[in-house]
N, C-alpha and C positions, 0 to 999 in steps of 0.2 A: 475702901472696899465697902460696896453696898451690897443686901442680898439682892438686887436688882440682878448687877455683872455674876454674880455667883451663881443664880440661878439660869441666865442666859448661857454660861459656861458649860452649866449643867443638863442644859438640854441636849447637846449634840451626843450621840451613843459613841462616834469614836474618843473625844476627852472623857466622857464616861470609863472608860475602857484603858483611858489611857492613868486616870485616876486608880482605879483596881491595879494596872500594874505598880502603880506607887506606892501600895499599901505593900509590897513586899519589902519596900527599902528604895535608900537614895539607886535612883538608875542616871545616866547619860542619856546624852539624847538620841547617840547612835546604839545604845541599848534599844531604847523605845521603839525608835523608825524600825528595828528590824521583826518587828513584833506584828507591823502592819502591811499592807501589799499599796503604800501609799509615798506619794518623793518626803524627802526630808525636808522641803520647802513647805510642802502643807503640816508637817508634823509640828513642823516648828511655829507654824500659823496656829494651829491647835496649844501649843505648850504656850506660846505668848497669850491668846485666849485666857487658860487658867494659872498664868502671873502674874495677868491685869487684873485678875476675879478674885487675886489671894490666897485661893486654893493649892499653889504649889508655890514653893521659893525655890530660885536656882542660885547656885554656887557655881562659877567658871574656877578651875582648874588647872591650868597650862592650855591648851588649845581645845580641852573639854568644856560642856558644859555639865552638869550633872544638878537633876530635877528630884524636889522631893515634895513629900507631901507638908502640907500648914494644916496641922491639927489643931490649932486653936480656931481658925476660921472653919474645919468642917464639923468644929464640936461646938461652936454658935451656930451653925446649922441645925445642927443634932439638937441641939435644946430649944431653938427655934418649933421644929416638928412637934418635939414632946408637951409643949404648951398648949397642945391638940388636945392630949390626952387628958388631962388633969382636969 
């Protein structure tokens, strides 16, 4: 994972969006898709987008998939930024 992929990930506002729902906890994918007015074939384009980018790790389950957030890859982000400041 490069910030390259992380930041191309980051640019699109529905994986944006779809990252905010993963701060609440591990979700499914059929969680997710029902959160957007979008097929589960594009959602799933998007969730593969941020597990190429390392920004989310997925666990399969029985016939689920279930997506969560990699806070070590958005907290080298996060400190990324803050070398702004200092």
């Amino acid at each position: 994972m490069g910030f390259q992929e992380s930041f191309k990930a980051l640019s699109d506002p529905t994986r944006r969006e779809i990252l905010q729902l993963l701060k609440g906890g591990r979700m499914s994918a059929g969680e997710i898709v029902e959160h957007f007015d979008m097929t589960g074939a594009t959602i799933s384009h998007h969730l593969s987008i941020l597990r190429d980018a390392g920004l989310v790790d997925d666990q399969k389950a029985g016939k689920y998939i279930y997506y969560e957030l990699n806070l070590s890859v958005v907290e080298e982000i996060m400190s990324w930024f803050a070398g702004f400041t200092s």
